[in-house]
Backbone as JSON Lines, residues from 0, in Angstrom:
{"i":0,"aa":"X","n":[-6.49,10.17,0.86],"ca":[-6.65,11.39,0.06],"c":[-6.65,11.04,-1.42]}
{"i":1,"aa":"X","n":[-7.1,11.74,-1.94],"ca":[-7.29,11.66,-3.7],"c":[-6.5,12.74,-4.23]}
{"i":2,"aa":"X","n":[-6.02,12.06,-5.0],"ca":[-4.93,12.94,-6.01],"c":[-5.47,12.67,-7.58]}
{"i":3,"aa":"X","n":[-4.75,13.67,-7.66],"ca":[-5.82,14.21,-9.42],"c":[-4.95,14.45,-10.45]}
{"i":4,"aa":"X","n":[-3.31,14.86,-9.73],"ca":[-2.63,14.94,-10.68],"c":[-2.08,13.81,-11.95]}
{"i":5,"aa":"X","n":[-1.57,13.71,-12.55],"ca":[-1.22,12.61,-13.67],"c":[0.62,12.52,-13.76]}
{"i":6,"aa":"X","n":[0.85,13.13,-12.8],"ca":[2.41,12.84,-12.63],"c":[2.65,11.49,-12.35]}
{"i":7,"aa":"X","n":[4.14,10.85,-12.3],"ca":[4.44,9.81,-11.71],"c":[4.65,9.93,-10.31]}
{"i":8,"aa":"X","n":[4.33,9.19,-9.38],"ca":[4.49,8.82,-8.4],"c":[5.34,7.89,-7.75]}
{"i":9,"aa":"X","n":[6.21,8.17,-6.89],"ca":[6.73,6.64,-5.65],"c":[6.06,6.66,-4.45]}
{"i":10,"aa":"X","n":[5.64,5.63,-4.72],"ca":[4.55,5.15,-3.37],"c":[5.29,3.95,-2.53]}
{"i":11,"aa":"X","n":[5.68,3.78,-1.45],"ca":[6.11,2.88,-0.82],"c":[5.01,2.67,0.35]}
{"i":12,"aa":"X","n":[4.9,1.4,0.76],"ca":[3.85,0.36,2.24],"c":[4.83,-0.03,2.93]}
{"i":13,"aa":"X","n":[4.8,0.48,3.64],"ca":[5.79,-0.81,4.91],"c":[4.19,-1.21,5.9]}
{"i":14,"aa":"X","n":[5.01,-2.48,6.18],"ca":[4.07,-3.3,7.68],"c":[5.16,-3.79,8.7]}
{"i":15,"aa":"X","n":[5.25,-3.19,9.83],"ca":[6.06,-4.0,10.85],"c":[5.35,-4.9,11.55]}
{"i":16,"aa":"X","n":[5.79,-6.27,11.25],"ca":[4.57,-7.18,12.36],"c":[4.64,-7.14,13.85]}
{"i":17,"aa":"X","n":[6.09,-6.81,14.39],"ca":[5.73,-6.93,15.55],"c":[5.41,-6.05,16.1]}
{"i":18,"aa":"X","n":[5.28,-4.63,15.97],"ca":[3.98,-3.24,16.42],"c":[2.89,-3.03,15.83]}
{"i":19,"aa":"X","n":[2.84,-4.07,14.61],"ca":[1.76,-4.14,13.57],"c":[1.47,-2.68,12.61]}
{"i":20,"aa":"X","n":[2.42,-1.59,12.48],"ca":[2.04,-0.63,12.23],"c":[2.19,-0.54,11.18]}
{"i":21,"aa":"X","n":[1.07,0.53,9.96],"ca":[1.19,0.43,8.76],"c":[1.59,1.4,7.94]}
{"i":22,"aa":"X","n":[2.4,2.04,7.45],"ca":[2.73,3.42,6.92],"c":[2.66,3.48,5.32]}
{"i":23,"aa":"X","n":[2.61,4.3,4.77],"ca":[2.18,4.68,3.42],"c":[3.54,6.05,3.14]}
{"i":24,"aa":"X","n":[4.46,6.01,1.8],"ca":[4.87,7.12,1.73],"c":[4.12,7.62,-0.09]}
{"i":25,"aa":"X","n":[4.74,8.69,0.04],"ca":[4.14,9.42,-1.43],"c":[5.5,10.0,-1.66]}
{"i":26,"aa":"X","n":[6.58,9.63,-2.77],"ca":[7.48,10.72,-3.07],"c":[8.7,11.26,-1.76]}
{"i":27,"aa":"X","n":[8.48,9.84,-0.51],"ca":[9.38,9.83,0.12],"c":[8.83,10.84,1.5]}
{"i":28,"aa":"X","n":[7.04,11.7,1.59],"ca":[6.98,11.99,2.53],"c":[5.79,10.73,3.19]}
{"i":29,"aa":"X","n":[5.72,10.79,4.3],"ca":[4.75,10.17,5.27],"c":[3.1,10.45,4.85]}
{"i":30,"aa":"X","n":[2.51,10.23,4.12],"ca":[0.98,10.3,3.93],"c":[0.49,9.63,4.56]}
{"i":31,"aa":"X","n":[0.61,8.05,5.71],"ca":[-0.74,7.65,6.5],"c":[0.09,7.2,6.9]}
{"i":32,"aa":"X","n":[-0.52,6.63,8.44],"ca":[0.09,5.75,9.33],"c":[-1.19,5.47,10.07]}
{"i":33,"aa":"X","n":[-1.03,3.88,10.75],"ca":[-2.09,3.51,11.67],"c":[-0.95,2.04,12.24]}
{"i":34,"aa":"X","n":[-2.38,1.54,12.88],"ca":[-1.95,0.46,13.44],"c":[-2.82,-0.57,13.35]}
{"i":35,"aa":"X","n":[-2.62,-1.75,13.29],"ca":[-3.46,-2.5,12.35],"c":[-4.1,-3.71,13.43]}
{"i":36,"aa":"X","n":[-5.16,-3.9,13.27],"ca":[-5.98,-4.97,14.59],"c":[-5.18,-6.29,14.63]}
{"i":37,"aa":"X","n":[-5.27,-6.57,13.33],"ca":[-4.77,-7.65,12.84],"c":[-4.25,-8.05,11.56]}
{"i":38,"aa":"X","n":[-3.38,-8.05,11.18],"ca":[-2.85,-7.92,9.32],"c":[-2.34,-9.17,8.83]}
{"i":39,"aa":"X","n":[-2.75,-10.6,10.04],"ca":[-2.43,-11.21,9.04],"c":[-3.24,-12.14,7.79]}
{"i":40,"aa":"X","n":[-2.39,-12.1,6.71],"ca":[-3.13,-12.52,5.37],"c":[-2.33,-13.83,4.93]}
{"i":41,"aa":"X","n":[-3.22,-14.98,5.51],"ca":[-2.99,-16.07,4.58],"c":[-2.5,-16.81,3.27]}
{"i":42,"aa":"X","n":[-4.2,-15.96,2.73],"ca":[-4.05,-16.45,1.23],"c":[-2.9,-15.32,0.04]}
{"i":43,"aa":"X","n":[-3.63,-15.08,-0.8],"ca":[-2.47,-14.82,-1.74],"c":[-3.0,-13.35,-2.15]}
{"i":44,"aa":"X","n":[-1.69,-12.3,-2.85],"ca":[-2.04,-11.03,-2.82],"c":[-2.88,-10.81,-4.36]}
{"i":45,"aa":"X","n":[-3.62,-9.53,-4.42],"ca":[-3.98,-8.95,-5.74],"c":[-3.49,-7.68,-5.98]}
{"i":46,"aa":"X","n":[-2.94,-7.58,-7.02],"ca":[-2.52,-5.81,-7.21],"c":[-3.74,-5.72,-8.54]}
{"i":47,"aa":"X","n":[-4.15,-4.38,-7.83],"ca":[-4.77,-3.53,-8.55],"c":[-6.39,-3.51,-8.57]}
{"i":48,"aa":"X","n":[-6.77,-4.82,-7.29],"ca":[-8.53,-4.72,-7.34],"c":[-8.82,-4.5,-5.54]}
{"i":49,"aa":"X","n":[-10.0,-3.72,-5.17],"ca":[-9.98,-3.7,-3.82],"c":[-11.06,-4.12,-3.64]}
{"i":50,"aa":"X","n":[-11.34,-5.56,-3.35],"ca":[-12.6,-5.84,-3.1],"c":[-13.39,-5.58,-1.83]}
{"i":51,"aa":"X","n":[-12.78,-5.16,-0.84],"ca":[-13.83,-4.34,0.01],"c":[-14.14,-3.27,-0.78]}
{"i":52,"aa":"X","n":[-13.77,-2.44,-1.56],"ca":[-14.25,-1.29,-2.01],"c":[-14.4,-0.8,-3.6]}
{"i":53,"aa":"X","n":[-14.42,-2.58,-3.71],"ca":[-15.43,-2.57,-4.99],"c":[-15.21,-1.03,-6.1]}
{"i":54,"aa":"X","n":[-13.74,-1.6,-6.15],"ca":[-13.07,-0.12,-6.94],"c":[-11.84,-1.39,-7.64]}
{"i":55,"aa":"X","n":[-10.98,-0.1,-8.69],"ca":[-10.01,-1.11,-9.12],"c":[-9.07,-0.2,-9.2]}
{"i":56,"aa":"X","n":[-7.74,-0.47,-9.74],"ca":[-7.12,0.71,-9.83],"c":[-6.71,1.3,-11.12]}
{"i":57,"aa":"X","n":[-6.84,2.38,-11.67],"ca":[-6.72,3.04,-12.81],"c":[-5.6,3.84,-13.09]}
{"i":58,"aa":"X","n":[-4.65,3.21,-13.16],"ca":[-3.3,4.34,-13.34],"c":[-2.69,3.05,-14.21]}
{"i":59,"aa":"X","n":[-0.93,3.43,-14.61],"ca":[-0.06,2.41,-14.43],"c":[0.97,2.13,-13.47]}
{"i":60,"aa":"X","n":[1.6,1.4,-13.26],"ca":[2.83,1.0,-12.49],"c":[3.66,0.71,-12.97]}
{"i":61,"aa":"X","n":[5.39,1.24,-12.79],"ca":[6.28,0.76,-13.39],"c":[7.35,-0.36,-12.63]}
{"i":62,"aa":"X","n":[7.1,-0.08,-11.48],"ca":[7.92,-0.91,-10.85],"c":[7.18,-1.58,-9.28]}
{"i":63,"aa":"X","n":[7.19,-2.33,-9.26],"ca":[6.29,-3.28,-8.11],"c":[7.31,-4.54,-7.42]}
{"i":64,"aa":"X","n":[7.93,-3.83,-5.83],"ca":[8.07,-5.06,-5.23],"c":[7.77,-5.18,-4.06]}
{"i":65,"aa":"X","n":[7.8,-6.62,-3.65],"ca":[7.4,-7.13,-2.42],"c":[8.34,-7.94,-1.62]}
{"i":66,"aa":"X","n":[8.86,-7.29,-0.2],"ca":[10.09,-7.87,0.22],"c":[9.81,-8.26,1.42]}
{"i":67,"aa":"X","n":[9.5,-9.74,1.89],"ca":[8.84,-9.54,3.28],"c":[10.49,-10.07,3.69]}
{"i":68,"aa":"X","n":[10.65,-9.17,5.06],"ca":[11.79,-9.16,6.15],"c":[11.78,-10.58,7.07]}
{"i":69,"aa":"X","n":[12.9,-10.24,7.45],"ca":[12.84,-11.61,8.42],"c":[12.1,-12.07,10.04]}
């Protein structure tokens, strides 16, 4: 979904590998969930360019982390 507003946002991703499932929150509610064919990623991450979709991202971010579990 596209959002238009210019508020701040908390966006959290979780990935569980072993059901592979992928969830998205917005502000602490549930906005997407799926399940993923295959998620795993080798090489190394990019924040802020999506090259399948040849888009980038246009906002700012204040806080960015990445905690992979055990």
């Amino acid at each position: 979904a596209a959002y238009t507003d210019t508020d701040w946002h908390h966006w959290v991703c979780t990935y569980d590998a072993v059901t592979k499932q992928r969830t998205i929150y917005r502000d602490g509610a549930r906005v997407a969930q799926d399940t993923a064919a295959d998620y795993g990623f080798p090489g190394s991450w990019t924040i802020g360019n999506s090259p399948w979709l040849d888009s980038h991202f246009n906002g700012s971010l204040d806080d960015l982390r990445m905690i992979r579990g055990p």
